[in-house]
PLY file of the C-alpha trace (Angstrom):
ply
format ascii 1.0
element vertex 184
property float x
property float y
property float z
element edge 183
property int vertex1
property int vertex2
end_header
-6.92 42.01 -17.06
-6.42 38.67 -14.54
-9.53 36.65 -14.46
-9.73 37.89 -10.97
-9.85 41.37 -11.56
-12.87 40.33 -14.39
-15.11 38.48 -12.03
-14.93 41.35 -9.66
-16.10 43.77 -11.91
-19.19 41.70 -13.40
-19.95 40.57 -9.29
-20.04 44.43 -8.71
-23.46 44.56 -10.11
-25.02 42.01 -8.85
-27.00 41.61 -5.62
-26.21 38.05 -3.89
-28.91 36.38 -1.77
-29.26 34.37 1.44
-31.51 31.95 0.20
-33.21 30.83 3.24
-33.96 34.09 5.02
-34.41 36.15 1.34
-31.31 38.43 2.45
-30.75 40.73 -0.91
-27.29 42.08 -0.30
-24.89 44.28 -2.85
-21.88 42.71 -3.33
-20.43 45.68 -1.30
-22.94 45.40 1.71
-21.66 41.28 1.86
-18.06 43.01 2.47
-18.81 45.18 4.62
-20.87 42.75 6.87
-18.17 40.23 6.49
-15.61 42.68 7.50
-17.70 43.27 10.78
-18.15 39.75 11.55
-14.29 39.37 11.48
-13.87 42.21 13.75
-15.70 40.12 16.61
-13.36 38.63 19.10
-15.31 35.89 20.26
-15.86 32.56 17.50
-18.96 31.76 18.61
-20.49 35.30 18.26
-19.14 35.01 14.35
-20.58 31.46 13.96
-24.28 32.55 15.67
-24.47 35.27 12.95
-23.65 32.91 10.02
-25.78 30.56 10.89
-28.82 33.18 11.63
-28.10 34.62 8.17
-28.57 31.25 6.13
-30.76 30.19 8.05
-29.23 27.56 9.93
-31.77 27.34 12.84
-33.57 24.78 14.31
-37.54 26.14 14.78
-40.36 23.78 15.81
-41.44 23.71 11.95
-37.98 22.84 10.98
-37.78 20.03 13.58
-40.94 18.87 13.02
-40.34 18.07 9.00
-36.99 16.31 10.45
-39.74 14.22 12.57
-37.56 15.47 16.04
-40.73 17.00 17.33
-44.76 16.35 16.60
-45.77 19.89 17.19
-44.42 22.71 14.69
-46.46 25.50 16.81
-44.48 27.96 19.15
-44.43 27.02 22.53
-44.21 30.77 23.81
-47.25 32.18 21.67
-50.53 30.59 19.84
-48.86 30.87 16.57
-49.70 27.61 14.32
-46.07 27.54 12.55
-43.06 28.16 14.49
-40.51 29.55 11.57
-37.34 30.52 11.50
-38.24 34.23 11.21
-41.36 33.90 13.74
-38.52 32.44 16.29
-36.18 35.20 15.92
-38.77 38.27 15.41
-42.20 38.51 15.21
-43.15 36.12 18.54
-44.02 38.65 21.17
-41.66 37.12 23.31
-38.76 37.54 21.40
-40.10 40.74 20.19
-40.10 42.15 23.80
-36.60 40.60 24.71
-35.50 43.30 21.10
-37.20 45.64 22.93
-35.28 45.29 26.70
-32.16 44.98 24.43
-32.72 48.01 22.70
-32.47 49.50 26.65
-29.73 48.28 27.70
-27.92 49.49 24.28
-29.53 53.11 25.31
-27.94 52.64 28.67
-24.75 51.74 27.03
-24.72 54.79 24.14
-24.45 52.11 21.59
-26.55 52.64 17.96
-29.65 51.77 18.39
-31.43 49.35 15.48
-34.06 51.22 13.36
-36.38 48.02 13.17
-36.08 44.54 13.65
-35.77 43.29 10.28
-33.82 40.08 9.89
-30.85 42.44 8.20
-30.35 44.83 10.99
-30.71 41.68 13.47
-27.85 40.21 11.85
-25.91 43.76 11.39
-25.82 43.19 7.93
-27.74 46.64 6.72
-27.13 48.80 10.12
-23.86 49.92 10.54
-23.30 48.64 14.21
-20.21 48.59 16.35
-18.50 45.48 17.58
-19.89 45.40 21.30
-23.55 46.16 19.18
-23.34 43.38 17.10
-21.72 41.18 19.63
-24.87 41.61 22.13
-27.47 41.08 19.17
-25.19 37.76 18.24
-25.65 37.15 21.88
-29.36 37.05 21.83
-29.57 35.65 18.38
-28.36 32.87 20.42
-30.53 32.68 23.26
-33.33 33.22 21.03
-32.36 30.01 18.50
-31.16 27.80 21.33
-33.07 24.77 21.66
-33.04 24.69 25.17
-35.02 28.05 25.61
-38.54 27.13 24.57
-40.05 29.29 27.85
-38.14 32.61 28.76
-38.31 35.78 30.57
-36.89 38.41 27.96
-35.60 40.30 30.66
-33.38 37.23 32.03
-32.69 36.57 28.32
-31.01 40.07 27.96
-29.36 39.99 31.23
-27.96 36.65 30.54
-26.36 37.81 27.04
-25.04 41.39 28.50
-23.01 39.00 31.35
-21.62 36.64 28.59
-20.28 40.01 26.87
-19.06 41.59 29.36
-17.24 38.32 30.16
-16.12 37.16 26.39
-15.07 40.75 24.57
-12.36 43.32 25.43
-14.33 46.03 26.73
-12.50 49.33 28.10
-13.08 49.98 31.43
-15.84 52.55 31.60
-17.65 50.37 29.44
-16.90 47.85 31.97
-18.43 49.72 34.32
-21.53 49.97 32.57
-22.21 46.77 31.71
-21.40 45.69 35.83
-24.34 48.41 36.44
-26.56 46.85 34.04
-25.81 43.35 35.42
-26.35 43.64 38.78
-29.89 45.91 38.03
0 1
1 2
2 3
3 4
4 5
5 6
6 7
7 8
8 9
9 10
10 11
11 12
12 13
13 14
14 15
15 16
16 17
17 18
18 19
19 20
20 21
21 22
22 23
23 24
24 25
25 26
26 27
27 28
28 29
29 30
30 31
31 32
32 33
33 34
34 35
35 36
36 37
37 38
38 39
39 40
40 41
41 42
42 43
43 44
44 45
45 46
46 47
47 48
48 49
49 50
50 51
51 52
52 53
53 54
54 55
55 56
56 57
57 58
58 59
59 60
60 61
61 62
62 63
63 64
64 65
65 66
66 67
67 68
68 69
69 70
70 71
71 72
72 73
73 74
74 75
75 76
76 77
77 78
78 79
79 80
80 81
81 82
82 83
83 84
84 85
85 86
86 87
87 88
88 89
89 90
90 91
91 92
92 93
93 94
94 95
95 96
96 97
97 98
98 99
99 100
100 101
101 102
102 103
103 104
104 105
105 106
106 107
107 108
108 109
109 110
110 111
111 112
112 113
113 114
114 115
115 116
116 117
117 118
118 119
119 120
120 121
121 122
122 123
123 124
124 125
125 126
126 127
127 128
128 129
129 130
130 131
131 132
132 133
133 134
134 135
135 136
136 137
137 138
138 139
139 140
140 141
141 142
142 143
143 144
144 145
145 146
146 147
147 148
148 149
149 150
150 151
151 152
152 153
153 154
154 155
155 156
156 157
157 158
158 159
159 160
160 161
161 162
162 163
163 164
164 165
165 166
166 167
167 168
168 169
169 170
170 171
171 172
172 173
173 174
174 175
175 176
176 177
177 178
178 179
179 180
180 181
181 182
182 183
């Protein structure tokens, strides 16, 4: 056997991890995610779910031990720690903006996530299409952006349907739908 054909099968077992947000993946789920990362047209929707899934995200806590900011607490809720996690999920505002995304993705007959762990956020457990994972890459982004330390989760969604509807090839009914969603 080729030594490549040896490390495959003693990887097959294993589950890798993505250390910073405790992702336990089979070697097989990492392939299958990576293979539906590469099917996304746009770059920046690829790089916004790699760097979600190691972690790669500036929160208040994480600026705060760089000594960017004084104050690790969340600016949108009265939680003490602003984490990584708490950013992405379990604030109330972010957790509402899941919530009007979740619409829209009704609106649009796409799957709809079964909860908002960090693995179906980044489409590595739920088996998503490419416009699904493209508009939760979307609002990954908003979410993690520096710049949005106040939002309206309804402006947040809005603002990430447009950019898809601008950025990925999208037949036309879909087209429609997302031009009906927009200007609602």
């Amino acid at each position: 056997l080729s030594i490549r054909r040896q490390r495959q099968m003693c990887i097959r077992d294993r589950f890798i991890c993505i250390y910073k947000l405790g992702l336990i993946l089979t070697p097989g789920e990492v392939l299958s995610w990576s293979n539906r990362i590469r099917s996304l047209t746009s770059t920046r929707h690829r790089n916004i779910l790699l760097r979600v899934a190691h972690g790669d995200v500036f929160s208040n806590s994480r600026l705060c031990r760089f000594g960017l900011i004084n104050d690790p607490k969340c600016s949108n809720c009265p939680e003490p720690s602003e984490s990584i996690f708490h950013r992405i999920v379990e604030c109330p505002k972010a957790n509402r903006a899941w919530l009007e995304l979740e619409e829209v993705k009704l609106k649009l007959d796409l799957p709809q996530l079964s909860d908002l762990s960090i693995e179906n956020l980044i489409g590595a457990k739920e088996k998503v299409t490419k416009i699904a994972l493209a508009l939760q890459a979307e609002l990954l982004h908003k979410l993690t952006s520096i710049g949005s330390k106040d939002y309206c989760p309804k402006q947040l969604v809005k603002s990430a349907v447009k950019v898809i509807c601008c950025c990925e090839n999208l037949s036309s009914d879909l087209k429609e739908k997302f031009k009906e969603i927009n200007s609602s």
